[in-house]
PDB file with one MODEL, atoms N, CA, C and O in Angstrom:
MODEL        1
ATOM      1  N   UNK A   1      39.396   5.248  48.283  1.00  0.00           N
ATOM      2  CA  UNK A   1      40.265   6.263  48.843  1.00  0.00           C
ATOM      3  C   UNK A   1      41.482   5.563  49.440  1.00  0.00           C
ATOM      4  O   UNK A   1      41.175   4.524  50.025  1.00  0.00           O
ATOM      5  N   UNK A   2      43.145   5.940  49.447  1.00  0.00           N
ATOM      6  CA  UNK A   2      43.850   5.904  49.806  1.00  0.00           C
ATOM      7  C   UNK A   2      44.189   6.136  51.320  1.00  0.00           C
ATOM      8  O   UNK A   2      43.778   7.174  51.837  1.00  0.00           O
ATOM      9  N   UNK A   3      44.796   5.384  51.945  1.00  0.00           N
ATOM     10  CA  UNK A   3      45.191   5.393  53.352  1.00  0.00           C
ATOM     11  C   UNK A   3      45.663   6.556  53.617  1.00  0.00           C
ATOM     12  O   UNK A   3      45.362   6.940  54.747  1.00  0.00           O
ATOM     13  N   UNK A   4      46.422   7.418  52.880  1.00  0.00           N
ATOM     14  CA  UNK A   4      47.349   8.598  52.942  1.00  0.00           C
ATOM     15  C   UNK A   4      46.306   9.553  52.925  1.00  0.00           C
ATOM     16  O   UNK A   4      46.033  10.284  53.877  1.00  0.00           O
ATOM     17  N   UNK A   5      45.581   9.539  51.560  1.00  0.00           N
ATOM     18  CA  UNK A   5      44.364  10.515  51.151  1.00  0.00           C
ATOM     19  C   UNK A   5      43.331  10.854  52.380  1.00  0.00           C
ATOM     20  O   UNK A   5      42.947  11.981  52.695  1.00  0.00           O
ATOM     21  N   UNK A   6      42.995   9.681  52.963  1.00  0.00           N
ATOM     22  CA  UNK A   6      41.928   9.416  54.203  1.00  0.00           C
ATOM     23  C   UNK A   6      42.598  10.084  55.442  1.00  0.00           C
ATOM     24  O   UNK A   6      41.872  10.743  56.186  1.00  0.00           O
ATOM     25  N   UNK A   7      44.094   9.951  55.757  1.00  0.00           N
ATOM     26  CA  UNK A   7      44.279  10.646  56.930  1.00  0.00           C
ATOM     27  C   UNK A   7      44.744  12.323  56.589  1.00  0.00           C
ATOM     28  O   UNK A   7      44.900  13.268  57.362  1.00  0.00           O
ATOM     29  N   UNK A   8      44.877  12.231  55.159  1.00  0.00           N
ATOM     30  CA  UNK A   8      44.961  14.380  55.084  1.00  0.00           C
ATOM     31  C   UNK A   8      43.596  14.744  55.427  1.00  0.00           C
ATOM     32  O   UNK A   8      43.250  15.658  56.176  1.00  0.00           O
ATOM     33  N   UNK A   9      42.944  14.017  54.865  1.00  0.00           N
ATOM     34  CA  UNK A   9      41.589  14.359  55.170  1.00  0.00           C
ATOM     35  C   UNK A   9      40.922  14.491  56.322  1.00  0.00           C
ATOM     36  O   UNK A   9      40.197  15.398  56.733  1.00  0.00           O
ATOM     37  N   UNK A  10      41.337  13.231  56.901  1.00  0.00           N
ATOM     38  CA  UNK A  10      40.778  13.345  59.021  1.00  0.00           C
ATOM     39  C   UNK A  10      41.832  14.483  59.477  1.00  0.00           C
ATOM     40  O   UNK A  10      41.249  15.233  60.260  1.00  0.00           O
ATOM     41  N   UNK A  11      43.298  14.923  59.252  1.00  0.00           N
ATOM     42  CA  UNK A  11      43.849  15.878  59.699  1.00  0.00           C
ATOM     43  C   UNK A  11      43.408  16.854  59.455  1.00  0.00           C
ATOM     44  O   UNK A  11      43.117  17.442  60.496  1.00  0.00           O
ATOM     45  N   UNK A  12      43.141  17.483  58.470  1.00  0.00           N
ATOM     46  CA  UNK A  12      42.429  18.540  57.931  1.00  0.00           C
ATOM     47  C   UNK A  12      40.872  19.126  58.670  1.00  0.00           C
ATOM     48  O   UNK A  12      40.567  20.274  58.994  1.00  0.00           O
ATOM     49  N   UNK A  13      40.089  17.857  58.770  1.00  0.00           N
ATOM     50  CA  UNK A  13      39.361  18.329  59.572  1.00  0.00           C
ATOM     51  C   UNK A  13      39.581  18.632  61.461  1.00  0.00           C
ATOM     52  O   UNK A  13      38.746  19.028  62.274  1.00  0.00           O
ATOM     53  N   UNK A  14      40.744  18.331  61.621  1.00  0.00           N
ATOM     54  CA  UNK A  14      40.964  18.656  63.236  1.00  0.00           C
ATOM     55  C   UNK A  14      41.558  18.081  64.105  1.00  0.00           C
ATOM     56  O   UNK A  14      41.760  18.492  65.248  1.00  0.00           O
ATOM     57  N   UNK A  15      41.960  16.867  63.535  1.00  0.00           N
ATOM     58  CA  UNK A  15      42.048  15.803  64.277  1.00  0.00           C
ATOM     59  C   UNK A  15      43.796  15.572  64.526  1.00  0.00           C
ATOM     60  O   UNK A  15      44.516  15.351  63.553  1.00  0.00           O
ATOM     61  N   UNK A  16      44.270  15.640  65.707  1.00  0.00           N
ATOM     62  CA  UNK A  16      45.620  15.015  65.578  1.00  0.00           C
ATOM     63  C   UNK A  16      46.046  13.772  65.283  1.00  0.00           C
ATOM     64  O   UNK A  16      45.171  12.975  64.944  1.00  0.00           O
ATOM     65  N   UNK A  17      47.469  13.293  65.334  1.00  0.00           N
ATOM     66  CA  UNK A  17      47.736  12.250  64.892  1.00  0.00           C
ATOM     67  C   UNK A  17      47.372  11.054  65.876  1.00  0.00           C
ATOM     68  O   UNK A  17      47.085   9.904  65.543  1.00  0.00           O
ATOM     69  N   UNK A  18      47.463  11.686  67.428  1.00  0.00           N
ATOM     70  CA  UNK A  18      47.564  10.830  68.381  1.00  0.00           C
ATOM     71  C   UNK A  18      45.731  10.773  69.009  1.00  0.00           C
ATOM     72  O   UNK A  18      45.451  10.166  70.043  1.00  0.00           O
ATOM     73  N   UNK A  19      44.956  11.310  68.395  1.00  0.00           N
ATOM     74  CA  UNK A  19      43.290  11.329  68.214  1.00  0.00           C
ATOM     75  C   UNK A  19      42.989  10.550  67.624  1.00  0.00           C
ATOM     76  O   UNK A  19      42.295   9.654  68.104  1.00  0.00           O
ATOM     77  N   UNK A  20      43.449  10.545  66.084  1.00  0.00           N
ATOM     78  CA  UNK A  20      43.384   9.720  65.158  1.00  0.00           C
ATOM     79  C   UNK A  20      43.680   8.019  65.581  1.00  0.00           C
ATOM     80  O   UNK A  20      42.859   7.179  65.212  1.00  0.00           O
ATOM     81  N   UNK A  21      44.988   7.580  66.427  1.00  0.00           N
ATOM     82  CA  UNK A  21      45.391   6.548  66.750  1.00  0.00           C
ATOM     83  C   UNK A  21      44.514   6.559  67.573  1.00  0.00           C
ATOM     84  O   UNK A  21      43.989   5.468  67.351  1.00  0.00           O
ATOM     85  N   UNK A  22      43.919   7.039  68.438  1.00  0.00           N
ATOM     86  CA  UNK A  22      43.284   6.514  69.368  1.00  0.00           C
ATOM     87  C   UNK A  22      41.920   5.753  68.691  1.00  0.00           C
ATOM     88  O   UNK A  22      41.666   4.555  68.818  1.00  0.00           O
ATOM     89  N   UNK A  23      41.131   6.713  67.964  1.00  0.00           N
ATOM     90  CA  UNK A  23      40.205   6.189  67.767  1.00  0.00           C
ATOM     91  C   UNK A  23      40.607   4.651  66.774  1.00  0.00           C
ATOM     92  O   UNK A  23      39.976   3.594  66.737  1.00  0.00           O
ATOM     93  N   UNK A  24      41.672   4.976  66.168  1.00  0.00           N
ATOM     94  CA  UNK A  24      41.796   3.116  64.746  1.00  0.00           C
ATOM     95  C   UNK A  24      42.557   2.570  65.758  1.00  0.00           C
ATOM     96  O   UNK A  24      43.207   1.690  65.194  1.00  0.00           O
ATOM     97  N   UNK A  25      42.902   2.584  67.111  1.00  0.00           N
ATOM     98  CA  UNK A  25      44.101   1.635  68.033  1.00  0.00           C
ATOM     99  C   UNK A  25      44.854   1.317  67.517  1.00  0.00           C
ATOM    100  O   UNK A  25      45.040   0.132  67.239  1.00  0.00           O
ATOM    101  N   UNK A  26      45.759   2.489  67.106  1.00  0.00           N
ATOM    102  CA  UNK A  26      47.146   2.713  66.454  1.00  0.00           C
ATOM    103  C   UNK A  26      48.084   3.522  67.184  1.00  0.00           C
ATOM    104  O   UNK A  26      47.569   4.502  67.722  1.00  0.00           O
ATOM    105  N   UNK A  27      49.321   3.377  67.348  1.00  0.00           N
ATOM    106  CA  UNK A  27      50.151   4.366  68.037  1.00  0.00           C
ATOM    107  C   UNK A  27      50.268   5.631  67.422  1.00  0.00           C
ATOM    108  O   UNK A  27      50.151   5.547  66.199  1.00  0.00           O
ATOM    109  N   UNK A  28      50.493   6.990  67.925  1.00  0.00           N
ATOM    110  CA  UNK A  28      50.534   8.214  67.155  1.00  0.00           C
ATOM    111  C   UNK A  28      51.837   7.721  66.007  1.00  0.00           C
ATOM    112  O   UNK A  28      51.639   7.657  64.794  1.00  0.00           O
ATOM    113  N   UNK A  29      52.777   7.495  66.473  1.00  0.00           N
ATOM    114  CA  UNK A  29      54.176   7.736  65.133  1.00  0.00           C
ATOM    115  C   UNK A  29      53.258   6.355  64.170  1.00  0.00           C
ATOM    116  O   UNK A  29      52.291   6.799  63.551  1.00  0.00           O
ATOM    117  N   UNK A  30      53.389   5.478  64.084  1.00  0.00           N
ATOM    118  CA  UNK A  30      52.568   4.977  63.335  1.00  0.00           C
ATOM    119  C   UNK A  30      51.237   5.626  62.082  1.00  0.00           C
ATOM    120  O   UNK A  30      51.213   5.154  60.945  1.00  0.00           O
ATOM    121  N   UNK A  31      50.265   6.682  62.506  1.00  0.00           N
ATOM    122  CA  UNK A  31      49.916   7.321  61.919  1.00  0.00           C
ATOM    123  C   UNK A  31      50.610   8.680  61.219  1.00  0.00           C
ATOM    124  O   UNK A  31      50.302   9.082  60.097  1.00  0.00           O
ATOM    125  N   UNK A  32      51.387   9.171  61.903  1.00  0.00           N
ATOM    126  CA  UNK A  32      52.243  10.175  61.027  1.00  0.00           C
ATOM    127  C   UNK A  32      53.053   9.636  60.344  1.00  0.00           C
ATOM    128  O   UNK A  32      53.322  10.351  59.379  1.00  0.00           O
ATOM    129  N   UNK A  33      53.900   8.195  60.353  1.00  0.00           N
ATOM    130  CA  UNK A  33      54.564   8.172  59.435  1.00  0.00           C
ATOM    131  C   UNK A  33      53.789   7.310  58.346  1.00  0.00           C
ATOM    132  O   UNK A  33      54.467   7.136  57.333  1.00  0.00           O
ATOM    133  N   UNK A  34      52.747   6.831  58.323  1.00  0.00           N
ATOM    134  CA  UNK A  34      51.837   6.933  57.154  1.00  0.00           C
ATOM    135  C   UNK A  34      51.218   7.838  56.309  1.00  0.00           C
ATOM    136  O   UNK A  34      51.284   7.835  55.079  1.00  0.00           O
ATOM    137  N   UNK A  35      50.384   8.908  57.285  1.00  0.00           N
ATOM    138  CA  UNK A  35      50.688  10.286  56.535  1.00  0.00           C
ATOM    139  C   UNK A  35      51.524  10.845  55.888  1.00  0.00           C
ATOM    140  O   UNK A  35      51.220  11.322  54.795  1.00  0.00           O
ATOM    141  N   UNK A  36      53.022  10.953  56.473  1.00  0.00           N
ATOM    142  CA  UNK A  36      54.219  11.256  55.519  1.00  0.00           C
ATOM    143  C   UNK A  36      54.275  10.316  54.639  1.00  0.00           C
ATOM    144  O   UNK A  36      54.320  10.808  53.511  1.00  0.00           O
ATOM    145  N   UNK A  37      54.300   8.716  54.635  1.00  0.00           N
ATOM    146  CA  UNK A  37      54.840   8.749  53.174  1.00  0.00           C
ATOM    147  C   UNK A  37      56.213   7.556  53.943  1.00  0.00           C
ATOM    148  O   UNK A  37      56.791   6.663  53.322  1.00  0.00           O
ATOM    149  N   UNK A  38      56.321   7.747  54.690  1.00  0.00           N
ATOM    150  CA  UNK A  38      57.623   6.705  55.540  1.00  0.00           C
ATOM    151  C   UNK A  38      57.576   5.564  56.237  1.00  0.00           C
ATOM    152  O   UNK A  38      58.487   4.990  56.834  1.00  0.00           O
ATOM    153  N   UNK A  39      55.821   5.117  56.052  1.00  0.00           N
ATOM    154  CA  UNK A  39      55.713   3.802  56.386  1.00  0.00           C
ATOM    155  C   UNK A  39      54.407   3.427  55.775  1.00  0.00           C
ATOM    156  O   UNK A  39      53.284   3.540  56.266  1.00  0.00           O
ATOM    157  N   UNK A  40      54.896   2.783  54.171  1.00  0.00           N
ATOM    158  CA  UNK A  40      54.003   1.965  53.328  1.00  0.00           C
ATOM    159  C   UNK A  40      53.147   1.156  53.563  1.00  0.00           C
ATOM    160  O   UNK A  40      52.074   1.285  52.973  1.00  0.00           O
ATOM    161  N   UNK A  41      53.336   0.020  54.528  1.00  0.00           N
ATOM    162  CA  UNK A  41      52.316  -0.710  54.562  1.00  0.00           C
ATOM    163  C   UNK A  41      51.745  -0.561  56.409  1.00  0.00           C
ATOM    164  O   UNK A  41      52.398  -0.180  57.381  1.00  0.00           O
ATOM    165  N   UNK A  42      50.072  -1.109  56.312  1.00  0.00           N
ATOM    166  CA  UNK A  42      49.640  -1.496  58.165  1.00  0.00           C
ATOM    167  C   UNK A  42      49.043  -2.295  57.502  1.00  0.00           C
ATOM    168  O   UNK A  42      49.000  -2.531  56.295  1.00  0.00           O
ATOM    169  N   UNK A  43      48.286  -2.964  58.905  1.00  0.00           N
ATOM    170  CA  UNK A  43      46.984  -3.770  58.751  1.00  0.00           C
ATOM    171  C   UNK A  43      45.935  -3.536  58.004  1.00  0.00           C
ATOM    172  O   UNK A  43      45.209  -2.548  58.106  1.00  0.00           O
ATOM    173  N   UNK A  44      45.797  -4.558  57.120  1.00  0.00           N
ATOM    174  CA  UNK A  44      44.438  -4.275  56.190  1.00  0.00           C
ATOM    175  C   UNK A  44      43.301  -3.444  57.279  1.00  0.00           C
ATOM    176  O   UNK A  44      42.961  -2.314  56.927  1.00  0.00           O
ATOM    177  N   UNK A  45      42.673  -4.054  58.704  1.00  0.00           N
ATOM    178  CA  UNK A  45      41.534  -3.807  59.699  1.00  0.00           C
ATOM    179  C   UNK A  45      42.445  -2.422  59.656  1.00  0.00           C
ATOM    180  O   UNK A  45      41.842  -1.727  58.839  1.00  0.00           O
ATOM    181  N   UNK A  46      43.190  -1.935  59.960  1.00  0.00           N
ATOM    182  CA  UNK A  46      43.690  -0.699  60.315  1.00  0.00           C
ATOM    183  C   UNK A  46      43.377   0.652  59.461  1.00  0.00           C
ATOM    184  O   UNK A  46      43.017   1.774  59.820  1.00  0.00           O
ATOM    185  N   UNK A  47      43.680   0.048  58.097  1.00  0.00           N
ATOM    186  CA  UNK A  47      43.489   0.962  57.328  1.00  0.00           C
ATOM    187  C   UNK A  47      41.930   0.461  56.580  1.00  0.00           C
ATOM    188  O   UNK A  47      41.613   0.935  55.489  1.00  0.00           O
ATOM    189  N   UNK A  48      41.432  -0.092  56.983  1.00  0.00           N
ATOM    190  CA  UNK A  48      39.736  -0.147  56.940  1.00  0.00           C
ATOM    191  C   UNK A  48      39.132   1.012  57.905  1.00  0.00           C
ATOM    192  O   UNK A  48      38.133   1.713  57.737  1.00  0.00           O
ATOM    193  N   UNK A  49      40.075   0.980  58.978  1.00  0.00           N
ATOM    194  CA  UNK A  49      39.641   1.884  59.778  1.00  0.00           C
ATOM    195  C   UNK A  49      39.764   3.161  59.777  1.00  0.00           C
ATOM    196  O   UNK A  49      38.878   3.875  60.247  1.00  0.00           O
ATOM    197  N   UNK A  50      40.837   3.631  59.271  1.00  0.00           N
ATOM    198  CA  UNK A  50      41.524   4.987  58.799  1.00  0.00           C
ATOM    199  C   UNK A  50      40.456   5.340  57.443  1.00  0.00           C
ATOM    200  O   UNK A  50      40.051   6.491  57.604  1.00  0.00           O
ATOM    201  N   UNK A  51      39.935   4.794  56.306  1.00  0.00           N
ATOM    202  CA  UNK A  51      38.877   5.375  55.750  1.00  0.00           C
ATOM    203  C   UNK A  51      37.644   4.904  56.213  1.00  0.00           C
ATOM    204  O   UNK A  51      36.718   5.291  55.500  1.00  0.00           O
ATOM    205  N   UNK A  52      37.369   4.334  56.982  1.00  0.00           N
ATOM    206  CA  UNK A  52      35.621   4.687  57.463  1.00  0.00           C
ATOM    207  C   UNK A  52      35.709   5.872  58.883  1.00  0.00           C
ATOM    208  O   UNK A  52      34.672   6.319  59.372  1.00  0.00           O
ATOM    209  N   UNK A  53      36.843   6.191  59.314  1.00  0.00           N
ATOM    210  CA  UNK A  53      36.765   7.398  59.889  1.00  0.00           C
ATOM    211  C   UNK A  53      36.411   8.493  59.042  1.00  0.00           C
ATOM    212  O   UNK A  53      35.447   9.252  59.142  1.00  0.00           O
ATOM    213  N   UNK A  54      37.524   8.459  58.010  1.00  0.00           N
ATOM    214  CA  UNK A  54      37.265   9.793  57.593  1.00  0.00           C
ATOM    215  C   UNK A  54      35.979  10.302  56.460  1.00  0.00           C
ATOM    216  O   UNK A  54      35.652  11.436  56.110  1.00  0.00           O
ATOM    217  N   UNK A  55      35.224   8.433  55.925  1.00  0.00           N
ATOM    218  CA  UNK A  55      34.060   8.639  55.399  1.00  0.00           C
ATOM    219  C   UNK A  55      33.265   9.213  56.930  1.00  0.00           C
ATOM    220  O   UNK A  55      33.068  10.417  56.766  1.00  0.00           O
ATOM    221  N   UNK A  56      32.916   8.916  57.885  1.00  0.00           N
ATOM    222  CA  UNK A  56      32.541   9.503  58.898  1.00  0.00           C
ATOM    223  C   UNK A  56      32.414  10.642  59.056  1.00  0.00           C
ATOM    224  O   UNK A  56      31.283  11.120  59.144  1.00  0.00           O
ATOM    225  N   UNK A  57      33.501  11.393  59.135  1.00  0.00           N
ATOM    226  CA  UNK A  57      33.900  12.497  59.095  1.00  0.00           C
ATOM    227  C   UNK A  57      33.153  13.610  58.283  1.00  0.00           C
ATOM    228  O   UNK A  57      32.818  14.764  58.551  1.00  0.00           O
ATOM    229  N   UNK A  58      32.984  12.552  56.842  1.00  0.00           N
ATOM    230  CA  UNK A  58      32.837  13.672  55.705  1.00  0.00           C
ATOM    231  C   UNK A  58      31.247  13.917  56.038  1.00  0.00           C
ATOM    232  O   UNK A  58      30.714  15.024  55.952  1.00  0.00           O
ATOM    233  N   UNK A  59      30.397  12.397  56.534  1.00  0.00           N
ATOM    234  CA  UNK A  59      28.926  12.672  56.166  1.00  0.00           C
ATOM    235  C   UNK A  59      28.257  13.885  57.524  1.00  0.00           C
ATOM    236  O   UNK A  59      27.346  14.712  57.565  1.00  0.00           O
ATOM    237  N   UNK A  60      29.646  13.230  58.792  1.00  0.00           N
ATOM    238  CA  UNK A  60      29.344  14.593  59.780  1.00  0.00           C
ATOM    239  C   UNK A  60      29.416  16.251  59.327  1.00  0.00           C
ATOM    240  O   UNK A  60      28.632  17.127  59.694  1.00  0.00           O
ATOM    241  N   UNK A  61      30.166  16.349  58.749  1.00  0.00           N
ATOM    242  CA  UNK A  61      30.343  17.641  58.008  1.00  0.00           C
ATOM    243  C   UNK A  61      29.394  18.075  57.109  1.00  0.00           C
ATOM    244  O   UNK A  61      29.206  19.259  56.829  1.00  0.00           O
ATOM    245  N   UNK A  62      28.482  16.652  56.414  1.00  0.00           N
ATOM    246  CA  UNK A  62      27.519  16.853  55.495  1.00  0.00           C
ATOM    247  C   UNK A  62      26.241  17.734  56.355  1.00  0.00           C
ATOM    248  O   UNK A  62      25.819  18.889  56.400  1.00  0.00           O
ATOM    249  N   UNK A  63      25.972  16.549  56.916  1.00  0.00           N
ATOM    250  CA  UNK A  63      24.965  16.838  57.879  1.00  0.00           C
ATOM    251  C   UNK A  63      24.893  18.133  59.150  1.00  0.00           C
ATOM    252  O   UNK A  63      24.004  18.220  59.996  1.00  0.00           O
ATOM    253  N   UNK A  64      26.108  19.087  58.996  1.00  0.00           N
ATOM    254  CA  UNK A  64      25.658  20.047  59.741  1.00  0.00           C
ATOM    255  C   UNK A  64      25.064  21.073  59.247  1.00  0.00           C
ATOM    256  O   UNK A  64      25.485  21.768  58.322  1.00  0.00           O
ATOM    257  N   UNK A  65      23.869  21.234  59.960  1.00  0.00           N
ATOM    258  CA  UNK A  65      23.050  22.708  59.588  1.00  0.00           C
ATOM    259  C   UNK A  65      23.735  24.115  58.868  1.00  0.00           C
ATOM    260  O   UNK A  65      24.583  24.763  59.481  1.00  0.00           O
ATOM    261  N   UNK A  66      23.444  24.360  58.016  1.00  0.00           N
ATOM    262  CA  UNK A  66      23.725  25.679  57.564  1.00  0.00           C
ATOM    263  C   UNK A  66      23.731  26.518  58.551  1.00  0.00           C
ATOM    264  O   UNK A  66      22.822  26.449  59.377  1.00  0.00           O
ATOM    265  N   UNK A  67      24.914  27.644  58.701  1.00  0.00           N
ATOM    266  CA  UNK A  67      24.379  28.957  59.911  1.00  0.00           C
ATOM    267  C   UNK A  67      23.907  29.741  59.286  1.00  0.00           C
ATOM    268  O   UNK A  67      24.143  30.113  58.137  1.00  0.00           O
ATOM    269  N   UNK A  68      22.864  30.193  60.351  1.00  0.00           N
ATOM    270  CA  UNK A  68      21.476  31.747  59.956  1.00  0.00           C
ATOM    271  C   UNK A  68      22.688  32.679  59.491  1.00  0.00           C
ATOM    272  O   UNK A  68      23.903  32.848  59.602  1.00  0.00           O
ATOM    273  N   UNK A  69      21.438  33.203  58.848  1.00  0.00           N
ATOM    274  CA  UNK A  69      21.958  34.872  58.540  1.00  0.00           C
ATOM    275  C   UNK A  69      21.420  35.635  59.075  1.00  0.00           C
ATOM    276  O   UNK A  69      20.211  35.426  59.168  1.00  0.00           O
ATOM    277  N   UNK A  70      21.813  36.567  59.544  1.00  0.00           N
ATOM    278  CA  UNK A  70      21.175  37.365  59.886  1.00  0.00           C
ATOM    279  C   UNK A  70      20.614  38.798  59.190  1.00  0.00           C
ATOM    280  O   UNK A  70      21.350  39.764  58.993  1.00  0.00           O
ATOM    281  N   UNK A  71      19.378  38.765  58.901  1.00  0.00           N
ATOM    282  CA  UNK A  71      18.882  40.005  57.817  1.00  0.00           C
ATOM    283  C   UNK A  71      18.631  41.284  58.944  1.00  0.00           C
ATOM    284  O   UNK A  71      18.030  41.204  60.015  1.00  0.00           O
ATOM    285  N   UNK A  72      19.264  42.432  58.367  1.00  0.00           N
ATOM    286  CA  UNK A  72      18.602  43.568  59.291  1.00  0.00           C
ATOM    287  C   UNK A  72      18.388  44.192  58.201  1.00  0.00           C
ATOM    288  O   UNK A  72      17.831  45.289  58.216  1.00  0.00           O
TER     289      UNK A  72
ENDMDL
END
């Protein structure tokens, strides 16, 4: 997965830009202008970090319980 791909993806699920930096210890403009597209390269550790968040992300989403239905 792509650095870009990985943070539509952590955005998408909820997360702001300056959430996002917090958790990879990145500054917010730093992550948005990777998201946009206006700053090509970071740190290899950085963007190791930016997709094992958002693999994170995905298996949390896996793993939540289905909600009941309710039959009347």
């Amino acid at each position: 997965m792509d650095i870009k791909a990985a943070l539509l993806e952590i955005s998408e699920s909820g997360m702001t830009d300056a959430e996002i930096g917090a958790a990879i210890g990145a500054p917010q403009s730093v992550v948005t202008r990777l998201r946009n597209g206006t700053h090509k390269t970071t740190f290899w550790e950085r963007g190791q970090a930016i997709v094992a968040l958002a693999e994170r992300l995905r298996s949390a989403k896996q793993a939540e319980p289905a909600p009941l239905e309710v039959v009347q």
